[in-house]
C-alpha positions as CSV (number, residue, x, y, z in Angstrom):
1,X,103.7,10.8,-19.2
2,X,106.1,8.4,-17.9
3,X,106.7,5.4,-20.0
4,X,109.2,2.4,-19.5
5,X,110.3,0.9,-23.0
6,X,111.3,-2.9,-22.5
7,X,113.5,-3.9,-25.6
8,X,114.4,-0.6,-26.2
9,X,117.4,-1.3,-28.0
10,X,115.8,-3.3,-31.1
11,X,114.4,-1.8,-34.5
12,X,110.6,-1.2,-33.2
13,X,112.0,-0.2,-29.4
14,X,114.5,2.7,-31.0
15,X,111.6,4.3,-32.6
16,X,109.4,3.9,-29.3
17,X,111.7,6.1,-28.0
18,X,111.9,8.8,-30.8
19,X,108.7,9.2,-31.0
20,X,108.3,8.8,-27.1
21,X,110.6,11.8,-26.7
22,X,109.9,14.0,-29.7
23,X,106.1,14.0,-28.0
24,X,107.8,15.2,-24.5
25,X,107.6,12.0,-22.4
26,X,110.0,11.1,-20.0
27,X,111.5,7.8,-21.6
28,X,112.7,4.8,-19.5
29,X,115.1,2.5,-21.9
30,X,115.6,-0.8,-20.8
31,X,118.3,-3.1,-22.5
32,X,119.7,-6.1,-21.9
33,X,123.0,-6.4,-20.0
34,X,125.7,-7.5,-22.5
35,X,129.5,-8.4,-22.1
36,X,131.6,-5.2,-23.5
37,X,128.4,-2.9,-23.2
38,X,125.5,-2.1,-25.3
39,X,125.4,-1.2,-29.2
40,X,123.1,2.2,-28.6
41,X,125.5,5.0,-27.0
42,X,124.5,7.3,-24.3
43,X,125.0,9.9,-26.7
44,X,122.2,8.3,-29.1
45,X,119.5,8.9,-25.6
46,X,119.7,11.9,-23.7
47,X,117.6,13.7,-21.2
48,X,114.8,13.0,-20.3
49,X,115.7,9.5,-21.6
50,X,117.2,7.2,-18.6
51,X,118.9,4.4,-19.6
52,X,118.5,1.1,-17.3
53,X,119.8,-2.6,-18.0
54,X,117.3,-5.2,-17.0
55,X,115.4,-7.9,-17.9
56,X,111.6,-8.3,-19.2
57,X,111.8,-12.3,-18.0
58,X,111.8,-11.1,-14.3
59,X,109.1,-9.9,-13.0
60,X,111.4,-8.0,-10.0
61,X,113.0,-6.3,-12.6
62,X,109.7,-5.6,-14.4
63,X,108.3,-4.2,-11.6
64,X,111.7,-1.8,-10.2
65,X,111.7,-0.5,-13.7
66,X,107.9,0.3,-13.4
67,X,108.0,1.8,-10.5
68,X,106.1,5.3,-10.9
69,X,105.7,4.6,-14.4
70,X,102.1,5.5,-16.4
71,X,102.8,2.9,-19.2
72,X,105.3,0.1,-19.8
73,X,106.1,-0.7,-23.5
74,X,107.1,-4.6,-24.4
75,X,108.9,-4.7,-27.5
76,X,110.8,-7.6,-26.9
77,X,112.1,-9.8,-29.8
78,X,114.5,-12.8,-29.1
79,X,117.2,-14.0,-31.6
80,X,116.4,-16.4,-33.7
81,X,116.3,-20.4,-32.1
82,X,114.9,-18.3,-28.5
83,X,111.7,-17.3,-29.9
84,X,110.2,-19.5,-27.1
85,X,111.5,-16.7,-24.6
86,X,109.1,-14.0,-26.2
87,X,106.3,-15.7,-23.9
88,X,108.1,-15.8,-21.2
89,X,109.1,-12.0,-21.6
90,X,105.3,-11.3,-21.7
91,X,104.7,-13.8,-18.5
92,X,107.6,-11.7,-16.7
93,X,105.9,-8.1,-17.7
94,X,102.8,-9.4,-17.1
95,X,103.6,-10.6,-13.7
96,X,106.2,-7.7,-12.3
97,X,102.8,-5.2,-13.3
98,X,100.1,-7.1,-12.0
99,X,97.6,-5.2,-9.2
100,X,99.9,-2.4,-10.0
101,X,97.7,-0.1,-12.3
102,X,100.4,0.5,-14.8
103,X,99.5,0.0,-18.4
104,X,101.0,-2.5,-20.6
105,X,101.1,-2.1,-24.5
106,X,102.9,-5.4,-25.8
107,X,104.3,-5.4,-29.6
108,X,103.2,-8.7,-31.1
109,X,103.0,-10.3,-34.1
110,X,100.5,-11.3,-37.1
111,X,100.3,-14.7,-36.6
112,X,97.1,-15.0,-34.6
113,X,95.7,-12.4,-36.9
114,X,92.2,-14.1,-39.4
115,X,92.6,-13.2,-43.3
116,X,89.9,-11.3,-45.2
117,X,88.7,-15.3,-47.0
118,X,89.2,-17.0,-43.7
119,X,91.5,-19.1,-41.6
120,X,94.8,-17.7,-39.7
121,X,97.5,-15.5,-41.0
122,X,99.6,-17.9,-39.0
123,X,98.5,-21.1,-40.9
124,X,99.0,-19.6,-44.6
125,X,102.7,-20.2,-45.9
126,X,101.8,-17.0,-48.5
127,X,101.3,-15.1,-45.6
128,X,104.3,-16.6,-42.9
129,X,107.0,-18.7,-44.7
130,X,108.6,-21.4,-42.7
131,X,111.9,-19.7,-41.7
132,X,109.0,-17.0,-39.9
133,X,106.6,-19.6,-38.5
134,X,108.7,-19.8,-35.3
135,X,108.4,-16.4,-34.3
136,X,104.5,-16.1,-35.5
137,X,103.7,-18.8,-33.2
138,X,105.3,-17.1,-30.3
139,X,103.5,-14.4,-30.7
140,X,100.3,-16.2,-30.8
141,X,101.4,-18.0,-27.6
142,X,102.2,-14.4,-26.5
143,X,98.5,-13.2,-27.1
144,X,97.1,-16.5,-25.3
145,X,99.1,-15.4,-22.4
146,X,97.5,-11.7,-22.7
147,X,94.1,-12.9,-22.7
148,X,94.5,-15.7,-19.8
149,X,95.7,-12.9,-17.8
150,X,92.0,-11.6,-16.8
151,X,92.0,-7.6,-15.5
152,X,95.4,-8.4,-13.0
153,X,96.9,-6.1,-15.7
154,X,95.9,-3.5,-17.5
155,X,97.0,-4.8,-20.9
156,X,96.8,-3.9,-25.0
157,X,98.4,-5.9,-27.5
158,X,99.4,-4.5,-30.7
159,X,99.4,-6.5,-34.1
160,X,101.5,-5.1,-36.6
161,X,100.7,-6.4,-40.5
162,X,102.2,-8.9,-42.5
163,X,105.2,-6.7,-43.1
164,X,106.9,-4.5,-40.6
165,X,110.4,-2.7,-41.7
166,X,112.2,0.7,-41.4
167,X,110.9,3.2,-43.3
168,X,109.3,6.8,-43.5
169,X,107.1,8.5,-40.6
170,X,103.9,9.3,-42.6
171,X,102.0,10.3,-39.3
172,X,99.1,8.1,-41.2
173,X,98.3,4.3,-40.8
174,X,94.5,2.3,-40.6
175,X,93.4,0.2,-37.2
176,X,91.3,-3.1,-37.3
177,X,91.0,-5.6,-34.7
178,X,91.5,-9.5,-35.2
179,X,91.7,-9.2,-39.4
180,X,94.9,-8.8,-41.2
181,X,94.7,-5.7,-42.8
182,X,95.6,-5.3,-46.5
183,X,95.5,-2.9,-49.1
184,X,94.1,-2.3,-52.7
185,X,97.1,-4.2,-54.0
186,X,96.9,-6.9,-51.9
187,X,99.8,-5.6,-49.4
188,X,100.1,-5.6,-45.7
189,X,102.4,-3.8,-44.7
190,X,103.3,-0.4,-41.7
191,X,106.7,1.2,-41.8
192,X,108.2,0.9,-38.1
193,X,108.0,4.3,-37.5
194,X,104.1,4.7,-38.0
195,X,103.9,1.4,-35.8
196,X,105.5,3.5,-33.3
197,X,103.6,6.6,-34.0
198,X,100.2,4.1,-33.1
199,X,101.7,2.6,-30.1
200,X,101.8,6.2,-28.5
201,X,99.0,7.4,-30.2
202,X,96.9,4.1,-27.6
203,X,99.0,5.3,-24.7
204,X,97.9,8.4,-24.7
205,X,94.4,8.1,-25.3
206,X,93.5,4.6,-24.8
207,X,91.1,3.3,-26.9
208,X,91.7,-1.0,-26.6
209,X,91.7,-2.1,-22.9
210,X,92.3,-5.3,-22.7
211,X,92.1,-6.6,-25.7
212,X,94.4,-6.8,-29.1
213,X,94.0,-4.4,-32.4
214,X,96.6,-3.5,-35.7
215,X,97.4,-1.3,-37.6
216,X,98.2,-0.7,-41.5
217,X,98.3,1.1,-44.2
């Protein structure tokens, strides 16, 4: 396959691409354009990963970088104080793909996500402390956009758990759909490297068209 990684450069993008390439896809890595270069060498992506600067906010961008492409990967995350621009990062992938045919698989967050007694992951301060609120609520936003979209694109968006850090590849991890998924100790949690592992694991075999799941363990 052909797959386009949008925020390729961040903690979830990086493993995208590992475990992109160590599958035998041809890997598109898009990163920002920064002043003095980029953090992530050439020498840390070779062949057949092609490294491209642009920009998920613009859809002309979005849809150059597409070009040819079997799946587009957003995994977009603005600094802290831009979370706003995570929404329109998924407006700008949304709209550069749209009446094209290429798949989108969008990285989102747990915010919009229902616990097992009720109510929103988003809403419980156990759940999303206040210095994280900001970024949950962009990602709900970020869903809303997803869903308003209709069948222009043809879109997944992926819910990772309450916790998502580096960690160990496990090959292993659970998949819900709107429900926070916990486990027998009360954790919710996916090491970055399974998340990865289930992002290509949908883009090769597609199994949530349209629609949002997660994953834990």
């Amino acid at each position: 396959m052909r797959i386009t990684v949008f925020g390729a450069a961040g903690n979830v993008g990086r493993r995208v691409v590992a475990e992109a390439r160590a599958r035998g896809h041809e890997v598109t890595a898009v990163v920002r354009e920064r002043p003095g270069g980029h953090p992530v060498s050439r020498e840390t992506w070779r062949p057949p990963v092609h490294i491209r600067t642009g920009d998920a906010t613009d859809p002309a961008d979005v849809a150059r970088l597409a070009a040819g492409q079997d799946v587009v990967i957003g995994a977009t995350r603005p600094a802290p104080g831009s979370e706003h621009l995570l929404v329109t990062a998924t407006e700008g992938l949304l709209a550069g793909l749209a009446g094209t045919g290429t798949r989108l698989l969008l990285v989102g967050g747990a915010g919009s996500l229902t616990l097992p007694g009720g109510g929103a992951v988003l809403d419980d301060p156990s759940w999303v402390p206040a210095a994280w609120r900001p970024i949950a609520q962009a990602c709900t936003d970020q869903l809303a956009v997803c869903r308003r979209t209709g069948d222009a694109v043809d879109w997944t968006y992926v819910s990772p758990p309450a916790l998502l850090e580096p960690g160990t590849r496990t090959g292993t991890y659970r998949v819900g759909r709107d429900e926070l998924l916990v486990d027998e100790r009360g954790n919710s949690t996916v090491s970055m490297e399974d998340f990865a592992i289930a992002l290509l694991d949908e883009a090769e075999r597609p199994r949530h068209r349209g629609t949002r799941f997660t994953v834990g363990y």
